[in-house]
DOKOL-688882 format. One record per residue: y, x, z of N, C-alpha, C in turn. Coordinates in nm, 2 decimals, decimal comma. Atoms other than C-alpha are relative to their C-alpha. Layout:
BEGIN
<<Y; X; Z>; <Y; X; Z>; <Y; X; Z>>
...
//
This chain:
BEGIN
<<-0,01; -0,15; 0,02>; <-1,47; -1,19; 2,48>; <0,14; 0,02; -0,06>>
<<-0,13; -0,01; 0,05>; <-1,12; -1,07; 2,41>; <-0,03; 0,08; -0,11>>
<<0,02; -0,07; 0,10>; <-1,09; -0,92; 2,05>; <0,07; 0,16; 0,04>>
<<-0,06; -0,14; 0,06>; <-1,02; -0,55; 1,94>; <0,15; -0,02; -0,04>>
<<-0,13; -0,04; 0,06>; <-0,67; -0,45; 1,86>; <-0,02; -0,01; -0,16>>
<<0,00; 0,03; 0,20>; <-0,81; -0,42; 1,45>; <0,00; -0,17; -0,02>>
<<0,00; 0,20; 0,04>; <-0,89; -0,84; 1,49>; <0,13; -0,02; 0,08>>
<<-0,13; 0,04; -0,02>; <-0,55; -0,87; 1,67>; <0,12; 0,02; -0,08>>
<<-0,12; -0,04; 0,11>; <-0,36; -0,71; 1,41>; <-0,05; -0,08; -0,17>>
<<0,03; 0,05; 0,09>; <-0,58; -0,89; 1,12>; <0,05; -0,13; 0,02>>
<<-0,11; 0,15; -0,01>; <-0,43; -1,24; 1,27>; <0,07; -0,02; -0,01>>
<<-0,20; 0,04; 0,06>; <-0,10; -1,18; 1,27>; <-0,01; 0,03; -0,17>>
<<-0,01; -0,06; 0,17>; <-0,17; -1,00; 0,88>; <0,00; -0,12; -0,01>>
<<0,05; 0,14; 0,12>; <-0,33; -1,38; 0,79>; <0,11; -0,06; 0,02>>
<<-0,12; 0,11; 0,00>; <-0,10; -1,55; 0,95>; <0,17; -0,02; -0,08>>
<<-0,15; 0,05; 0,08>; <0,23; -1,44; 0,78>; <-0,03; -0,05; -0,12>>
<<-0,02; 0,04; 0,19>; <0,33; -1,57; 0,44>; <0,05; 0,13; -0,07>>
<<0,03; -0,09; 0,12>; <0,22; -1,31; 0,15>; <0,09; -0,08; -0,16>>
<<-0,09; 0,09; 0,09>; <0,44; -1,36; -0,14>; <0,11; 0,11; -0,09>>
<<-0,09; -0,12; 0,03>; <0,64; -1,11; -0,40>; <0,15; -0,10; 0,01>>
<<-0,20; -0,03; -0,01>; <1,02; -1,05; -0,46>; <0,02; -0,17; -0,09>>
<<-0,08; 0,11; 0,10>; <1,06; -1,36; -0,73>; <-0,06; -0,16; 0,06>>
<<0,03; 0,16; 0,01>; <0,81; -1,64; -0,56>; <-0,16; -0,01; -0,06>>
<<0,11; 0,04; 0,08>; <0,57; -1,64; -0,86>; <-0,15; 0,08; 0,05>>
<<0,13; -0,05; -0,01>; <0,20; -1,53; -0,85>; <0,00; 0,13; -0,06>>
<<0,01; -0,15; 0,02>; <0,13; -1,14; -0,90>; <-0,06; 0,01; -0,15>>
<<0,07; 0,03; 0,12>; <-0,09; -1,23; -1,17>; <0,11; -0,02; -0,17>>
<<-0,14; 0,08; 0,11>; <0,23; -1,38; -1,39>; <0,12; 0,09; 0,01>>
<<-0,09; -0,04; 0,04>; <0,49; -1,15; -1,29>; <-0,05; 0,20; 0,02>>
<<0,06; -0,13; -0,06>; <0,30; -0,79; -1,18>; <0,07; 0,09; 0,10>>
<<-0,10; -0,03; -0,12>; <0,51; -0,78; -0,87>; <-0,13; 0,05; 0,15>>
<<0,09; -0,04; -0,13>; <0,35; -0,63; -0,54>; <0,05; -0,11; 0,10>>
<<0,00; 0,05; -0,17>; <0,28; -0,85; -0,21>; <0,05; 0,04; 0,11>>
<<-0,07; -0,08; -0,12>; <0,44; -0,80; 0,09>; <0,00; -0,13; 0,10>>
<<-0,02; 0,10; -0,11>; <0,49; -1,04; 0,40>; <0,17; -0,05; -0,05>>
<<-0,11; 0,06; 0,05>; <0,80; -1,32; 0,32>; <0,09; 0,04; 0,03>>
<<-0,10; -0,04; -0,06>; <1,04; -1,15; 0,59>; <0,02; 0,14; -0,04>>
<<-0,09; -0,16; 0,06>; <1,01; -0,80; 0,44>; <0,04; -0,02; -0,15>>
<<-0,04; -0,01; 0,10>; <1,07; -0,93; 0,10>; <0,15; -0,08; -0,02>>
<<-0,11; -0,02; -0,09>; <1,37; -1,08; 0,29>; <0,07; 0,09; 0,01>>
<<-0,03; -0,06; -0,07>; <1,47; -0,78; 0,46>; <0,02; 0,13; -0,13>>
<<0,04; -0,11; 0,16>; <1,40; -0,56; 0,08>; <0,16; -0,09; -0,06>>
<<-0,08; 0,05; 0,15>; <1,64; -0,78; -0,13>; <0,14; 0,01; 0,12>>
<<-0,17; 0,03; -0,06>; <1,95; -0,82; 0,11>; <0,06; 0,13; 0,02>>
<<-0,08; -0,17; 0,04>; <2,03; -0,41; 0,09>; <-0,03; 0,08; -0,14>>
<<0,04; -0,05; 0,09>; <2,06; -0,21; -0,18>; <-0,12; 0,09; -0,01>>
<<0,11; -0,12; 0,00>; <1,83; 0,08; -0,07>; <-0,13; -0,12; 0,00>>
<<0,16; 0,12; -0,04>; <1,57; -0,25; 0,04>; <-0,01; 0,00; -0,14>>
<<0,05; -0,01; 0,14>; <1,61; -0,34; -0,34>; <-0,09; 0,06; -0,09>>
<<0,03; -0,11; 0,08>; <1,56; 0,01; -0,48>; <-0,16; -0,02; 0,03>>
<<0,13; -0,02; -0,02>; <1,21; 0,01; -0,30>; <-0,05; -0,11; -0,09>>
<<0,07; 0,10; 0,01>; <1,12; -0,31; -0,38>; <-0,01; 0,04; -0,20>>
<<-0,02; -0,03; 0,14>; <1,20; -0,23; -0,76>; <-0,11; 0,12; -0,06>>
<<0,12; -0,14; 0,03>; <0,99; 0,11; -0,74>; <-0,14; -0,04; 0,01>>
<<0,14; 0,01; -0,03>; <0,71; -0,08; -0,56>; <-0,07; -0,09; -0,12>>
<<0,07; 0,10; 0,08>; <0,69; -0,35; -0,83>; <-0,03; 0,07; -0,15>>
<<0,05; -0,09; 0,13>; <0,71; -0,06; -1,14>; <-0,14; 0,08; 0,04>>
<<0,12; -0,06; -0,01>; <0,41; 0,10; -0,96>; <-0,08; -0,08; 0,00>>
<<0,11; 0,10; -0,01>; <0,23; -0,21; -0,94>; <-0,03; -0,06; -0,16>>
<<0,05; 0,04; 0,09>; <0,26; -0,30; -1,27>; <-0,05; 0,06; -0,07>>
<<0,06; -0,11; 0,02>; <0,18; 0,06; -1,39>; <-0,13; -0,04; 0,01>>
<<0,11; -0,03; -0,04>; <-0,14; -0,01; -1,23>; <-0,09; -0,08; -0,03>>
<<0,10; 0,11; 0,07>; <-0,23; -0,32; -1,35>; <0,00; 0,00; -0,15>>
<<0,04; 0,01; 0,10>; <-0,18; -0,25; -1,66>; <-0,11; 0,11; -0,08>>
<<0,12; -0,06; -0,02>; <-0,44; 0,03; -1,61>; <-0,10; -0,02; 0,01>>
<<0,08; 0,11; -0,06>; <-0,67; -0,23; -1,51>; <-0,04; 0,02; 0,13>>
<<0,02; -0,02; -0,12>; <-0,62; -0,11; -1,16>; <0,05; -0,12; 0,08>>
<<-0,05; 0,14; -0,12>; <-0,66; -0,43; -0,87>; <0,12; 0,07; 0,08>>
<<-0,12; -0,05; -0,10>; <-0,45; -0,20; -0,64>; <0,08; 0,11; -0,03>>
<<-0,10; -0,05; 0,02>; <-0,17; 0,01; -0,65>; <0,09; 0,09; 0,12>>
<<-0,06; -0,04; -0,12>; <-0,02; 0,27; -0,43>; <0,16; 0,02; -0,04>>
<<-0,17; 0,03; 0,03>; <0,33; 0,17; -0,42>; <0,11; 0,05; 0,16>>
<<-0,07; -0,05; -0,12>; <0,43; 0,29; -0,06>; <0,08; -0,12; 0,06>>
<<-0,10; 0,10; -0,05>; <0,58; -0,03; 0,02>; <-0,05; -0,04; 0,11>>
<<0,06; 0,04; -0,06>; <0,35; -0,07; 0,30>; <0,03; 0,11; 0,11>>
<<0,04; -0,13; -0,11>; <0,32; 0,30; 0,43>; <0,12; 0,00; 0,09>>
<<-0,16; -0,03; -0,10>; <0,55; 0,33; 0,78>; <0,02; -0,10; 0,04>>
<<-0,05; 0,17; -0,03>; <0,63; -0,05; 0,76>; <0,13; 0,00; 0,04>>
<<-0,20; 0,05; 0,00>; <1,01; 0,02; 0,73>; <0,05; -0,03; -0,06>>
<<-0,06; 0,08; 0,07>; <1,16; -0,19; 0,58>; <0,19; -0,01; 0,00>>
<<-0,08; 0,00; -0,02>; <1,52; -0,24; 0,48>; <0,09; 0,12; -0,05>>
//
């Protein structure tokens, strides 16, 4: 049976490498997740930076609220760069 478009798009999600801006575990630095090529594609422009910088002060905002997630917009649109 051929999958749904939602389990076509959940394979490729597993499949990339998840991973913040420094490397380390989210847990240790309170950095947000993102797929390896957009945290790539974030650090090699300034504007990419700036986001990446906003997304990771909203993330840690949120955990230090004892919030698991975080709306940091780094995701919404999926433009990157």
């Amino acid at each position: 049976m051929a999958k749904k478009k939602s389990q076509k798009s959940l394979d490729t999600w597993t499949e990339q490498k998840w991973t913040t801006g420094s490397g380390k575990p989210s847990s240790e630095t309170g950095e947000a997740y993102a797929p390896q090529s957009v945290i790539d594609r974030l650090k090699s422009t300034k504007q990419g930076q700036s986001k990446l910088y906003a997304a990771n002060k909203k993330k840690r905002e949120a955990t230090a609220k004892g919030q698991q997630y975080a709306k940091h917009g780094l995701h919404k649109g999926k433009r990157y760069g």
